[in-house]
N, C-alpha and C positions, 0 to 999 in steps of 0.2 A: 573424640567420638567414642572410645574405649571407654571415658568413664560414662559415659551417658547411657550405653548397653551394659555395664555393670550393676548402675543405679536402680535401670529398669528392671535388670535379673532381682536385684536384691528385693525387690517391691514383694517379687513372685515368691521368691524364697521364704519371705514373710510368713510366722506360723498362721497369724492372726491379721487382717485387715477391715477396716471399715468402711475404705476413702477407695474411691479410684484415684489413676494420676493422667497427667494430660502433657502429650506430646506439640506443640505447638512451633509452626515455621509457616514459613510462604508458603503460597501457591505455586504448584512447579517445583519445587525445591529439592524434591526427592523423599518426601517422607513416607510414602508407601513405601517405594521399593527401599528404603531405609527399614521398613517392619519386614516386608518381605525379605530382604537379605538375611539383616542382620538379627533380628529380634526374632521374629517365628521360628527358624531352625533351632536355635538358641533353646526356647522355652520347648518344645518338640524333643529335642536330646535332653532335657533334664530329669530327675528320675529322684524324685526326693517322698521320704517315709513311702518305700513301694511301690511311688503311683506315677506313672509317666502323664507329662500332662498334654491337654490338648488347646490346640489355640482354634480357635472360632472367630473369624474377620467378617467383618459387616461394614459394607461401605452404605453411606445414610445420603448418600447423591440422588435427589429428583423423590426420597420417599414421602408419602404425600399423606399417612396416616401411621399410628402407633401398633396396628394390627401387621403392616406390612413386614415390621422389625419382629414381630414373637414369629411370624410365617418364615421370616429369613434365619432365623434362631433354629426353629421345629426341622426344617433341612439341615439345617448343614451339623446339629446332632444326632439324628436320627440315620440320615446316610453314612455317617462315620461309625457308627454303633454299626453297618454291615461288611460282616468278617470279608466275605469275599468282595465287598467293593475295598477295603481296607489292603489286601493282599493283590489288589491288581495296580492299586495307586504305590504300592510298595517295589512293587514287582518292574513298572514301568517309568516309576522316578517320577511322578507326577507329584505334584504339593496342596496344590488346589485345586476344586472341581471346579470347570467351565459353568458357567453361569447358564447354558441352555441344555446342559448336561443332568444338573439341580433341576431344574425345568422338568424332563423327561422321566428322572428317579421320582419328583415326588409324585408326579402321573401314576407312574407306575404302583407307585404305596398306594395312593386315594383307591386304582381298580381292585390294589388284592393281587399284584402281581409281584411274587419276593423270586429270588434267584435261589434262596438255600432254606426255604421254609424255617430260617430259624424265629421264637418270638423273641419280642424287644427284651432287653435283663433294663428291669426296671432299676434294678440298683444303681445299673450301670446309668441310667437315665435319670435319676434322682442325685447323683452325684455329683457335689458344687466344686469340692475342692481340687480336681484335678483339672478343673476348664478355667482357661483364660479369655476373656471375649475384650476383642479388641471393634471398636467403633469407629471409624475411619468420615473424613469430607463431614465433619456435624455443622460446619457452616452452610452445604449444599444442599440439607434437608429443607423439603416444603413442608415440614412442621414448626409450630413453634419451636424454639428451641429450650423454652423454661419444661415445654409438657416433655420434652423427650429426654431433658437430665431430670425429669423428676422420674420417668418411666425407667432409666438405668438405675437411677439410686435405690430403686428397688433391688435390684442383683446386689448391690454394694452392700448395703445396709443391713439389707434383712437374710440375704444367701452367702453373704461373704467373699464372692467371687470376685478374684484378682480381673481389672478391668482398666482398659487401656484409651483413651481417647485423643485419636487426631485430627487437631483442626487446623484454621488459622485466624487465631484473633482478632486481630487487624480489622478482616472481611467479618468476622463474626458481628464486632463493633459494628458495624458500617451497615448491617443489614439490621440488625435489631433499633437501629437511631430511624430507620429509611424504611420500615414496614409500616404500610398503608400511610402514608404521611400525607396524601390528601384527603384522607378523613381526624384524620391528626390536626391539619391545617385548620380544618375549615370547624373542629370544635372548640380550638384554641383560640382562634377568633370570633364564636360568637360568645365565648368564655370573658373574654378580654373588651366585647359591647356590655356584655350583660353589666360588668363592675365598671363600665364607664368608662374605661384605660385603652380604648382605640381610637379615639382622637385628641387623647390629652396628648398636652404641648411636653417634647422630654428631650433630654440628647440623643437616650437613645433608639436608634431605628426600628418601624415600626417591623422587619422580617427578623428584628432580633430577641425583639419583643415576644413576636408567637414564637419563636425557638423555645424560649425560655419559660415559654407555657407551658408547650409541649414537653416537654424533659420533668417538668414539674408533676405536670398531670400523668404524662405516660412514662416512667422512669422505669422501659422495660431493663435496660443497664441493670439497674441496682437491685431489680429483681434475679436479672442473671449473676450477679456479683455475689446476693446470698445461697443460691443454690448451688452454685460452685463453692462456695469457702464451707458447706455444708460436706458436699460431695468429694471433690478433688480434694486430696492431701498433699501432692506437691505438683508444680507443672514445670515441665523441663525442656530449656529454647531448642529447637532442634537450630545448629547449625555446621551444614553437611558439611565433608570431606569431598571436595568438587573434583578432582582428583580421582577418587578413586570410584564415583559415579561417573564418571566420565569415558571412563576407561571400561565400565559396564555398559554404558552406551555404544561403544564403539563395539567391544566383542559380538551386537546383533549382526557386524557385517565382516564375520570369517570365512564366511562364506563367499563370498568375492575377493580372492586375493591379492587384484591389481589394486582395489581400494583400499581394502584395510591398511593396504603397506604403506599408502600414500596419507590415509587416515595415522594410523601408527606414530610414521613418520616427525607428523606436523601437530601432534596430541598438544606439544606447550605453545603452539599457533591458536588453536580451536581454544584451550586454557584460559588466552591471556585475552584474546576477543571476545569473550565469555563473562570477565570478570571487566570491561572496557564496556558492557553492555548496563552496567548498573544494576542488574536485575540478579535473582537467584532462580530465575526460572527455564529449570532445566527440561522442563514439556516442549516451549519453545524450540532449546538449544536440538532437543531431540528431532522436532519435524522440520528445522535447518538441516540436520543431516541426513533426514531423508534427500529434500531437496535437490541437495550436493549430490547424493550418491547420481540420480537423474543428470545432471548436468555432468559429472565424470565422465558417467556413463556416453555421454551426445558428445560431449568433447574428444575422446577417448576412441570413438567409433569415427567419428568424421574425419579428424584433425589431430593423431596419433602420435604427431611430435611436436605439440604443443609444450610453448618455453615452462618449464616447472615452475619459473617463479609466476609465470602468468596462473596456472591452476592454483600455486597457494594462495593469490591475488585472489581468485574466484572464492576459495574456500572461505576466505576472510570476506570478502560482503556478500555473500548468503545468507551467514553468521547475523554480517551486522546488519543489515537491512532486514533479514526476518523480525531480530527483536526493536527492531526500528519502528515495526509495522503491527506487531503482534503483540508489543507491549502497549503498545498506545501512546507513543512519544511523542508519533508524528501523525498527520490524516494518510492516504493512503496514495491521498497524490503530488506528495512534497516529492517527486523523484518524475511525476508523468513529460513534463515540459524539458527535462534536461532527456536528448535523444543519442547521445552517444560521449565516450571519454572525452572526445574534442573538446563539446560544449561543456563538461561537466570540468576541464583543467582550465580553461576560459574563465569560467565562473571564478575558482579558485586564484587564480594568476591575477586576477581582476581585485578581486577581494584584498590580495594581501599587498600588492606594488600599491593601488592607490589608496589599501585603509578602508576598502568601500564594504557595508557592513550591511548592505539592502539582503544579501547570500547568507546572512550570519548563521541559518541552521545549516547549510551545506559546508562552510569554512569549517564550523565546532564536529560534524560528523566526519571530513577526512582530517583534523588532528587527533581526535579521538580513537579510530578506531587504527588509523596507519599511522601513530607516533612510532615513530623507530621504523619503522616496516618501508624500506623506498622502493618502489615501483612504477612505470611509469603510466601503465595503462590500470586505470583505478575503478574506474566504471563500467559496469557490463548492461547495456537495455535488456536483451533477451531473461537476464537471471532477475533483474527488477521487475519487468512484466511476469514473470513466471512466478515469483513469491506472490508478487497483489496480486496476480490474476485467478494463477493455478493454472495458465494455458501456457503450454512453450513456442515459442512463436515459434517455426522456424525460419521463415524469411528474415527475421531482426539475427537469430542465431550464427546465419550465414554469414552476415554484412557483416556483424560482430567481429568474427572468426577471420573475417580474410581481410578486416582494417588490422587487427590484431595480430598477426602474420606478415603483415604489408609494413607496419610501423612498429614494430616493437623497438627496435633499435635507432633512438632517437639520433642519432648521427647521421642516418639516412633520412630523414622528415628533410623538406624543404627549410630554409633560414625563415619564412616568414609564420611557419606553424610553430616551430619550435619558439617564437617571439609570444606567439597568442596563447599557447598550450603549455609553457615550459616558464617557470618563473627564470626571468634572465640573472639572477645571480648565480643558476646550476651552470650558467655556461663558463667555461673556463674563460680566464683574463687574454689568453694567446687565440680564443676561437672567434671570440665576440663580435672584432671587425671584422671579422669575413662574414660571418651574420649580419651583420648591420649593412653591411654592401652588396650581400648575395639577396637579403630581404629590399633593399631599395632598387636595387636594377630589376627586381619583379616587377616594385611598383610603378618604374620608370617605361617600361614594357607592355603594361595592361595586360601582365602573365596572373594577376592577383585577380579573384572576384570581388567586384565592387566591394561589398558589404563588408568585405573584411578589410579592406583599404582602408575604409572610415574606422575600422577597429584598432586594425596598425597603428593611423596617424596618434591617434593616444596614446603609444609606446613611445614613438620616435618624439614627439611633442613631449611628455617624459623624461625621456636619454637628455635630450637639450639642456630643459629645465636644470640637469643635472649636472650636465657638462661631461655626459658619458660617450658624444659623439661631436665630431667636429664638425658642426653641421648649424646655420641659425636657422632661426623660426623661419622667416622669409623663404631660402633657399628650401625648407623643407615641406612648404606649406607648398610651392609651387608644382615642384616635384610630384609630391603627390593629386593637386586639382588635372595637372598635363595626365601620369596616368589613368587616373579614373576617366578620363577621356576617351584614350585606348582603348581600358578594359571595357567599354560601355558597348562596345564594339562583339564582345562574344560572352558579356555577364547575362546574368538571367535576370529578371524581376525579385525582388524582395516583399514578400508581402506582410513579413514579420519582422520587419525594421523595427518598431519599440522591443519586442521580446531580444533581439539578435544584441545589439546597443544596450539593453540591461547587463548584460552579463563585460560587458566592461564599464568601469568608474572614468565619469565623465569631472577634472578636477575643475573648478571656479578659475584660478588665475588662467585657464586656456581657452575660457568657451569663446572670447570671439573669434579666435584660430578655428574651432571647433564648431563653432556657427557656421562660418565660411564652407568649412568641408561638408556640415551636413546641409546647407542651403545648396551647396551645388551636386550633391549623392541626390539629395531629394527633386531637384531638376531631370535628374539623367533618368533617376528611376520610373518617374511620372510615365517618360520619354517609353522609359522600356516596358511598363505596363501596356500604354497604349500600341507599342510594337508585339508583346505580346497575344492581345487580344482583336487587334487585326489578324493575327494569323489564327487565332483559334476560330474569330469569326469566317474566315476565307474557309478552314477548312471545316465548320460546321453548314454555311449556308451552299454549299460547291456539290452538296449531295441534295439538295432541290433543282429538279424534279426526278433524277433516274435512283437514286435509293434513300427513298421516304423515310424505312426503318433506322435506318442508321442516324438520320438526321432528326426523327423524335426521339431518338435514344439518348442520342449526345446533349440535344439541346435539353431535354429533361434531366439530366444528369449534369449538363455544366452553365447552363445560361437561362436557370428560374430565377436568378437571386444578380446576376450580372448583366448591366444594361449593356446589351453585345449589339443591338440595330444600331449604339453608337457608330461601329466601328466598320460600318461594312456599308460601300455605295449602293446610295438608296436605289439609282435607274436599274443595276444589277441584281438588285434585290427584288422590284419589279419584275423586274423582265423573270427569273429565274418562278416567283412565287405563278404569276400567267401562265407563264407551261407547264403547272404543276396538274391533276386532276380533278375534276370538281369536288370529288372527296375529300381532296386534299388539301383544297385552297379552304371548304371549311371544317375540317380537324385542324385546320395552324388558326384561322380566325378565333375559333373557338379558345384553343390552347392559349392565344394569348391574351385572350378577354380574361381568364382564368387566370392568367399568370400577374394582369397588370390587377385585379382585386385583392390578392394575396400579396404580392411585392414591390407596390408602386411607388414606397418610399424608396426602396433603395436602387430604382427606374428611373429615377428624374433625369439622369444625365441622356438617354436615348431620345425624350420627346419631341426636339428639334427634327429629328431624323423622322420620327412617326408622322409629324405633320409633313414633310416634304413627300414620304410615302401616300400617305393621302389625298396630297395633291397632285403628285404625278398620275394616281391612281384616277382621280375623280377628269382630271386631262384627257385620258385615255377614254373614258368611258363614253365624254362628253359627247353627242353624235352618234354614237355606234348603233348601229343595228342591234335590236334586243336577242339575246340569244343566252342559252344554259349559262355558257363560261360570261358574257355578260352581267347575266343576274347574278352571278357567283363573285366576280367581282366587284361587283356595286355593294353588294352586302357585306362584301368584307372592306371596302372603303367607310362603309356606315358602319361598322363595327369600330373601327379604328379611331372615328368620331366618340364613339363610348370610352371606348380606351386612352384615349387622351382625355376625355373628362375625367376619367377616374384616377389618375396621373394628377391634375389638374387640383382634383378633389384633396388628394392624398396629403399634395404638397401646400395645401391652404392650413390642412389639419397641424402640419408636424410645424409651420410656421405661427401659426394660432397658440401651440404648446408650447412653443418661445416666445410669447409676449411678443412677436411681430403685426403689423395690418395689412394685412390682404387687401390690396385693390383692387 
């Protein structure tokens, strides 16, 4: 890095130049604060035939005309040329004037308002040889970029002034190939009708075809190719000392000294995750540590004796999941579906016992970025939602924080988590059988929740295979169909059985072991779906007739899209809707005429129930004296009439869309 600041000194030193020279590196990479540092103070202290010289930086980000750059020129010499703003930036250690600072001085020039009535020393202002103008982002300008190095090569050529330009070629490339390219397009191909060569027969393809028009016809490249070998005399790769921008990045937080010591600390942590991210871009690495500071900061205040390898844990993927996200590696919701470490070691453990490679982006991001680094808790939701989001949850933070507190210390997790979350070759040879028998008397027990029983048996099915447990298929298949029995007894419903069942590798020699168990998981759970949803329906329809609100609330909220009149006895449902108010009986009529036009495909299973409603209803009616509640429920019997046609309708429609016959 020493000689590349000397190089540049030497440019300046120069009695005589012609050429500018050009600094060139990534995006991110540091190459401002690279002139800022190292080069402006540099060229500032030097003091050669007399003249001390001056540096003038113009960043060319967003300017959208060649007037904008002499405007940004005319300030930032004309403000320097004033003695007393000169002696206050001296005085108070300032290096650069704020950008709405420029704003308010040249205000102030245009009315005629000076601080020291002194006039401009025109000499001073005619003077090329002691200024150095540094151009900054020329990839980020909305001008061409051939008109804006032909507008420098002015200063170069004809004023002689030493001149410095940072871009990055790469993107420079990339935007001069990809400017207006559908007017590029579409004149390359009527270029390409006109000589007859858009439908001759060739190898090769015809989008390679207009490329190759286009480059022909429009070769702004080569145009940039000669104005630079005109202009630039030499260009020099910037590539940083990451090290010791690093370490400038961190000094922004001295100011907090519980972090920086923690920052400090772990500098060849943030280093080595840094350089594991592939990238050199250090804008990134910079608003990861913002990030971090916030999450310290919530950790730090809540949960004060959090394990230190857990925080360097955190520090390390905030790291990597920022440039995960921000460099464009991955979409933004390769991480939404995995919702806590459990699921996210599952995945892993999954991945690497059976080979299974469906996870391949999640497996290559924790070798990548945790090779060497062992930890057991690797995954944080709250800091993954808070990068994509920019929101800190605190609900997900909590949960986080007190599984993370609760499990760190994987000798306390139960035998059958440390099987699903824990690849079994960490476990020691002297621990394993008491695993293997502390995790099977769970599952002998129905102490396991279904879902992960069917997970288990893929480990234990497994060990067998292996001959890691003395145990056969037979014996072990049993074992577990008798628990899942049990457990069915106080497990919940699954409703994301395929998602759950991804995240472990199902092998071919086992699936008809594996069939068995999930033919009979898929029985229980059915079981407990519809167990389920009796009780939601009990305790949705139990609030008709004394509290209406509550029961438009809930049902709008949990049963527009759930055929739930399945599950609830029709005569009770009757009797409860008749002593409801005549208001009332039609706002639910209504509600449901609406709800079965909107969602009657996935209703079909209630209309058995609909029609016995109907007929209990139209039973009731038969005979009766006419009266309000009468007429209120006849219309909502003949409504119900509608609603099963349009049920009726629906399911004609989506069997029609399969190639079925409706009779």
């Amino acid at each position: 890095m020493e000689d590349l600041v000397e190089s540049i000194l030497d440019y300046i030193r120069s009695d005589y130049t012609d050429y500018a020279i050009m600094v060139n590196g990534e995006w991110g990479s540091g190459k401002t604060y690279f002139w800022n540092h190292k080069i402006r103070p540099k060229i500032e202290s030097m003091q050669l035939n007399g003249k001390k010289y001056t540096a003038i930086y113009m960043s060319l980000y967003g300017i959208s005309n060649l007037e904008e750059i002499s405007k940004k020129i005319f300030i930032e010499t004309t403000q320097l040329m004033d003695k007393n703003l000169k002696k206050f930036m001296d005085a108070s250690g300032v290096a650069t004037i704020p950008e709405y600072a420029k704003t308010g001085l040249d205000m102030a020039n245009f009315f005629g308002v000076t601080q020291n009535g002194d006039r401009i020393d025109y000499g001073e202002f005619f003077s090329t040889d002691d200024k150095v103008l540094c151009f900054d982002d020329l990839e980020r300008a909305n001008v061409d970029v051939i008109d804006i190095l032909g507008y420098i090569n002015n200063f170069v050529e004809h004023d002689h002034i030493k001149t410095i330009i940072i871009c990055n070629e790469k993107e420079l490339s990339t935007k001069l190939k990809n400017s207006n390219l559908e007017m590029k397009t579409f004149i390359a191909t009527y270029l390409l009708d006109k000589e007859n060569k858009l439908n001759i027969k060739t190898d090769k393809p015809m989008v390679e075809r207009i490329r190759d028009t286009i480059e022909y016809v429009f070769d702004k490249a080569n145009d940039y190719e000669r104005i630079k070998e005109k202009l630039i005399g030499e260009t020099f790769e910037y590539v940083p000392e990451f090290n010791y921008i690093i370490n400038g990045l961190l000094m922004r937080y001295e100011k907090y000294p519980d972090l920086i010591r923690f920052l400090r600390e772990n500098t060849n942590l943030i280093i080595t995750t840094f350089n594991k991210s592939g990238t050199r871009n250090l804008r990134i690495l910079k608003h990861s540590l913002t990030n971090f500071k916030k999450i310290f900061d919530m950790v730090n205040k809540a949960y004060p004796n959090t394990n230190h390898r857990v925080l360097q844990t955190m520090l390390i993927f905030t790291i990597a999941i920022s440039f995960e996200i921000k460099a464009g590696k991955i979409t933004k919701d390769k991480f939404v579906n995995i919702n806590n470490n459990e699921e996210y070691k599952a995945i892993l453990v999954s991945s690497r016992v059976f080979m299974d490679n469906r996870q391949f982006y999640i497996k290559e991001f924790d070798n990548n970025y945790y090779y060497n680094f062992k930890a057991e808790y690797r995954f944080f939701k709250f800091i993954e939602i808070y990068v994509r989001t920019r929101i800190f949850d605190m609900r997900v933070f909590k949960e986080d924080m007190e599984v993370i507190r609760n499990t760190i210390d994987t000798d306390k997790l139960p035998a059958y988590k440390r099987l699903l979350t824990e690849e079994y070759w960490k476990i020691s040879d002297d621990q394993f059988n008491g695993v293997i028998d502390e995790a099977l008397d769970d599952v002998k027990n129905g102490r396991i929740e279904l879902i992960n029983i069917v997970k288990l048996f893929a480990y234990f099915a497994y060990f067998v295979k292996k001959d890691l447990i003395n145990y056969d298929m037979k014996t072990i298949k049993s074992v577990f169909l008798n628990g899942m029995n049990i457990s069915s007894l106080t497990s919940s419903y699954c409703d994301n059985v395929e998602e759950e069942l991804s995240r472990v590798a199902l092998e071919d020699d086992m699936s008809d072991d594996m069939d068995e168990i999930l033919r009979h998981f898929n029985n229980i759970n059915s079981k407990l779906e519809e167990k389920m949803y009796m009780e939601k329906a009990e305790d949705i329809f139990r609030c008709i007739p004394m509290k209406m609100e509550m029961f438009y609330d809930k049902f709008d909220k949990e049963c527009m899209q759930i055929p739930i009149f399945k599950y609830y006895d029709v005569f009770q449902m009757f009797q409860r809707i008749s002593c409801a108010s005549n208001e009332d009986i039609v706002t639910i009529k209504e509600k449901l005429l609406d709800r079965a036009k909107r969602h009657g495909k996935e209703l079909q299973e209630e209309l058995p129930n609909l029609r016995k409603l109907k007929q209990v209803m139209d039973d009731y009616i038969d005979g009766k004296e006419p009266t309000i509640k009468m007429v209120m429920l006849q219309d909502f019997a003949e409504e119900l009439g509608n609603i099963i046609k349009e049920y009726k309708e629906q399911e004609a429609n989506v069997e029609g869309q399969n190639g079925n016959i409706v009779v």
